[in-house]
C-alpha angles and dihedrals in degrees: 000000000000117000129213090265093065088042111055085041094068094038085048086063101043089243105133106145076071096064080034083063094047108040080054097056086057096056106256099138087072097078097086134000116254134027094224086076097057106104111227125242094185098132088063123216141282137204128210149168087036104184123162109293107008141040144163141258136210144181140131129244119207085225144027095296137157117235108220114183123175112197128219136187078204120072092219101052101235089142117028154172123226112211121205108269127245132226116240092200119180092243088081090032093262098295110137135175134201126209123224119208137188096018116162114265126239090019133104117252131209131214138194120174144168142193118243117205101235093212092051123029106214107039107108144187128234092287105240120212128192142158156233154189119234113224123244125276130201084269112053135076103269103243123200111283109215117181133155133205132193127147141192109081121183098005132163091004103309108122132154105343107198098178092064094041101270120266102004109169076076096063090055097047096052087059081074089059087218112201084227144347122228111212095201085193158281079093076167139015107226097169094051107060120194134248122206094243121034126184120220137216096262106048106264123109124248116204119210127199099234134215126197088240087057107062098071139039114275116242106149122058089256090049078068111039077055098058085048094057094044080069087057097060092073113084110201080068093050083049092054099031075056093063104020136058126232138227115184131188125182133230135175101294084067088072116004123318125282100000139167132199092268096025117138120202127213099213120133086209088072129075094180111052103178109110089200095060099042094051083052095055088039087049101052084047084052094055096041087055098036125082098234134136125273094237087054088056099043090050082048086230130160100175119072153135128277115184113194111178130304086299102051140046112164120198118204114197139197109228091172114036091064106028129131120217127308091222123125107243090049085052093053106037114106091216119091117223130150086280097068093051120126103167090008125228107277085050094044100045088053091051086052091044094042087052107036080059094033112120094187116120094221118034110187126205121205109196114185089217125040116251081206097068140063105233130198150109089241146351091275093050113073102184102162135054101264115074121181098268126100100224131064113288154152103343090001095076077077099065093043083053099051100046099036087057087046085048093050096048092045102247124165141173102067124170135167133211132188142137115191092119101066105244152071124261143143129214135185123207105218113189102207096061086049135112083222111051096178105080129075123260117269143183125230109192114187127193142169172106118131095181124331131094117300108234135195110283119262135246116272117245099212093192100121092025103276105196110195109232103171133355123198091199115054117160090354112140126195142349110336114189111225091251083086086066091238088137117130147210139176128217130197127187126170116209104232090212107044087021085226118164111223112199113188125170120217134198124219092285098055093254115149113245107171133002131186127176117217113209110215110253116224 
């Protein structure tokens, strides 16, 4: 019998039809008969919102299956757990996810799992493994958190490239052995379809694998689940979606640029122009390729709570879903309405309450936009938080909420992470050059992208006192294709003795560019 080892050797290198070989000299073909019933599993599988003692799995099954996992703390399965299994319908285009509760905390966990077709038991799909670390608890020995973070995935043209290994910032990123990776979002690019041949700006040519999906802008709900499998082809993503958990937010690629709910587009690629339709149908495709909770689902939330151990409370927010204008006079004005929400009120008013209770050391923002940057298509689109005046305004009002109320309660150990303008950056909020003085010092470190084009640095909004640390792009103009290496990521890791917070920021090739160390304040 072949173990997990063997397994995830040949799944690692993409060479299935291997484990395909071996699972059939032992027979395993007998058990129906004929292969054509056997549900694929060939888009892998993916866990997310690991905590102490529970998580989540995904994957995605070609027909009406049933996803069946057993757990192990042994990588060779000699004691398990069977979990209850979970229905892939065609409704959500047979992705299904299965929840684990009461793991142990602090401890790695191994899975093995495998697709049912519904219409014949016993006709089953490759079985897929994979594997994860729990997160600490108040009674065990606090152990060393490691997580990375990184966005902005297929981006200006520039798709699965299988003539430089796929995805490979992935690759480097998995060497750290992370304990998760947070995708701050543009996980994909639906308004920007793909061609088989792109030329760069420098001349060279960049060579992308094509789906059907991809070659034109999504608009239905199936436009975008197609978009999301066309991710799944790469396999140095499947490799590291196999050993390391998820957590995904979403920005505006995921349904047309710079959108906002009402929003209609003038884009004669579009027959639907209503922004508001088109991120409902982008959102349902989300959920369904996501590894989220069901009440989450249900609740159609993307912010939310993770709480990974006493060290660590991660925050993910919706900088679209609940969002006012980008024009000029909303972003300016010193009232604050609905137009000038950016993570709107409801959603505001939780992150203040989650952290004003929170006992964590370290609580971590990820903002799907910077606070640092002015962000826009032009003078008169103000699509990010920051606008050009120096006091609070527009979105803004937001931010002095939000840090005046952190101020107030006493909280301290912010930081914020985010990726959207392509490159890598850090920025430190110094109270003391800022319009506002009455808030605590704080970093934003910013870092993509994952694959997608590197562009010119933006303009720093000063309003609560931005401080540039590091930049990745000095002096760099224009529009640069990945295959510059100008590809970024970011890595955290708190020290479970000092309680320290370690940002670096990485290339493509995994190279350190920039670190600072972050003491604890009491």
């Amino acid at each position: 019998m072949i173990n997990r080892r063997q397994a995830l050797k040949c799944l690692g290198y993409g060479t299935g039809q291997v484990l395909l070989n071996m699972l059939a000299s032992q027979k395993a073909t007998a058990l129906v008969s004929s292969e054509k019933l056997r549900p694929q599993a060939k888009w892998g599988a993916c866990v997310g919102e690991v905590t102490k003692n529970q998580a989540i799995l995904w994957s995605k099954s070609d027909i009406p299956a049933q996803l069946k996992v057993i757990w192990s703390l042994d990588p060779d399965f000699k004691k398990f757990e069977t979990l209850p299994y979970a229905q892939a319908l065609p409704q959500h285009d047979c992705t299904a996810r299965v929840a684990f509760h009461g793991l142990p905390a602090a401890r790695r966990i191994y899975y093995r799992a495998h697709f049912e077709n519904i219409n014949q038991l016993g006709a089953r799909s490759l079985p897929f493994f994979g594997e994860f670390n729990t997160a600490d608890d108040q009674g065990t020995i606090l152990k060393r958190i490691r997580f990375a973070w990184s966005g902005d995935s297929f981006g200006q043209g520039y798709g699965i490239n299988p003539q430089i290994g796929g995805v490979k910032i992935y690759d480097a990123i998995r060497e750290h052995a992370p304990d998760f990776f947070i995708h701050c979002g543009d996980r994909i690019y639906a308004d920007q379809p793909l061609e088989t041949i792109k030329s760069t700006p420098n001349g060279q040519r960049w060579f992308n694998l094509i789906s059907e999906p991809v070659t034109k802008v999504a608009q239905s709900v199936d436009d975008f689940r197609g978009y999301y499998q066309y991710t799944l082809m790469d396999q140095a993503t499947k490799n590291f979606y196999q050993v390391c958990p998820q957590l995904f937010a979403w920005d505006d690629h995921e349904t047309k640029n710079d959108w906002f709910p009402g929003k209609s587009i003038d884009d004669g690629r579009y027959s639907i122009n209503d922004c508001s339709v088109l991120a409902q149908n982008s959102k349902q495709a989300f959920f369904e390729y996501s590894p989220l909770s069901l009440s989450l689902i249900d609740q159609k939330k993307i912010y939310r709570k993770i709480s990974y151990g006493p060290l660590l409370d991660v925050f993910m927010l919706d900088g679209r879903s609940y969002r006012g204008t980008n024009d000029r006079d909303a972003q300016e004005s010193v009232e604050y309405t609905d137009k000038q929400a950016f993570l709107g009120e409801t959603q505001l008013n939780w992150l203040i309450e989650e952290l004003v209770h929170s006992q964590a050391v370290w609580k971590v923002l990820v903002f799907p936009q910077p606070i640092s940057l002015l962000i826009g298509t032009n003078e008169d689109d103000f699509d990010g938080i920051g606008n050009h005046s120096l006091a609070p305004a527009g979105r803004e009002l937001e931010i002095l909420k939000l840090l005046s109320s952190l101020y107030l309660a006493n909280i301290k150990n912010i930081v914020s992470l985010s990726a959207d303008v392509h490159y890598a950056a850090a920025y430190e909020f110094i109270p003391d050059q800022a319009q506002l003085k009455r808030f605590f010092p704080f970093w934003e470190f910013i870092a993509g992208p994952i694959n997608a084009a590197t562009l010119s640095a933006k303009a720093v909004d000063h309003t609560f006192g931005a401080t540039q640390r590091y930049l990745s792009v000095k002096n760099l103009k224009g529009s640069h294709s990945p295959l510059e290496g100008l590809q970024f990521y970011g890595l955290c890791e708190i020290d479970p003795e000092s309680k320290g917070l370690t940002v670096s920021l990485h290339n493509l090739y995994g190279e350190q560019l920039y670190q600072v160390t972050l003491d604890q304040q009491p």
